[in-house]
C-alpha positions in Angstrom: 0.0 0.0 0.0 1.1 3.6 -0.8 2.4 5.4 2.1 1.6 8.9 0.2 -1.5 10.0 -1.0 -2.5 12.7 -4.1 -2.4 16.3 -2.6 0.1 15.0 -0.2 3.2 17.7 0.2 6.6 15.7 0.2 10.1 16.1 -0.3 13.6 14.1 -1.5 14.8 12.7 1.7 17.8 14.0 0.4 17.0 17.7 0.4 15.1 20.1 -2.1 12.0 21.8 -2.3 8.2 21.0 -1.3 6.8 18.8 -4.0 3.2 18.0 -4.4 1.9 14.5 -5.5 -0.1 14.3 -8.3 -0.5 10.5 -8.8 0.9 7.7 -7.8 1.3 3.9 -9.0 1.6 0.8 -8.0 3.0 -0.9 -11.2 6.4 -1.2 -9.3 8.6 0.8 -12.5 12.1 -0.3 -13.2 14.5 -1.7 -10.6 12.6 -0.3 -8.0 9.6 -2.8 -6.3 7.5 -0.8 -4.6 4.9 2.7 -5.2 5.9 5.7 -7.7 5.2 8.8 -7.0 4.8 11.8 -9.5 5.5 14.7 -8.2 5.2 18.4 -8.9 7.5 21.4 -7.9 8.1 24.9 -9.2 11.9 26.0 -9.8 11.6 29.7 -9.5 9.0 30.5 -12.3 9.1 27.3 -14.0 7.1 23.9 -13.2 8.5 20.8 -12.8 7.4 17.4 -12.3 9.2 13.9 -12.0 8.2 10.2 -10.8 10.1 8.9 -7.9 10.2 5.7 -6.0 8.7 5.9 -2.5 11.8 5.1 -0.6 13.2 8.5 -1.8 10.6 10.4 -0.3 9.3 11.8 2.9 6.6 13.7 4.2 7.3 17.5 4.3 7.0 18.9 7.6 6.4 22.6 7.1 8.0 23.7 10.5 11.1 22.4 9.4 11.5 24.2 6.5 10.7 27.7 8.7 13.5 30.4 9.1 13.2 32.3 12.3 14.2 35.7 13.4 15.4 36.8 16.7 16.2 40.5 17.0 17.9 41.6 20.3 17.3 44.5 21.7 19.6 46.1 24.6 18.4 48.6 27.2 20.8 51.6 27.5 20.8 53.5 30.7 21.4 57.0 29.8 23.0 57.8 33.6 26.7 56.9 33.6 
């Protein structure tokens, strides 16, 4: 059984960006015996899209992917 579903947002569990699946099969492709995945991506203004096997994949947690901020502010005393 597929572990991802369509709509599903993955990514390469070796990096890259958010990827959407768009389909998937079960007719175990090429070397690979288990589900395939395609995928769809944008890189910059173009569109993308790729099959890959379901061992390269993971879900995408979207708090990992978050930068965060943290501006420090120091008080001055203005008395010496």
């Amino acid at each position: 059984m597929a572990e991802f579903s369509v709509g599903d947002t993955v990514v390469l569990k070796s990096g890259g960006p958010p990827m959407t699946v768009m389909s998937v099969t079960d007719l175990h492709a090429g070397p690979v015996d288990e589900p395939q995945y395609n995928c769809a991506w944008f890189d910059g203004q173009r569109d993308r899209e790729r099959w890959f096997p379901e061992s390269a994949l993971k879900k995408h947690d979207e708090e990992e992917g978050k930068v965060v901020v943290v501006r420090a502010t120091r008080s001055i005393d203005p008395k010496p």
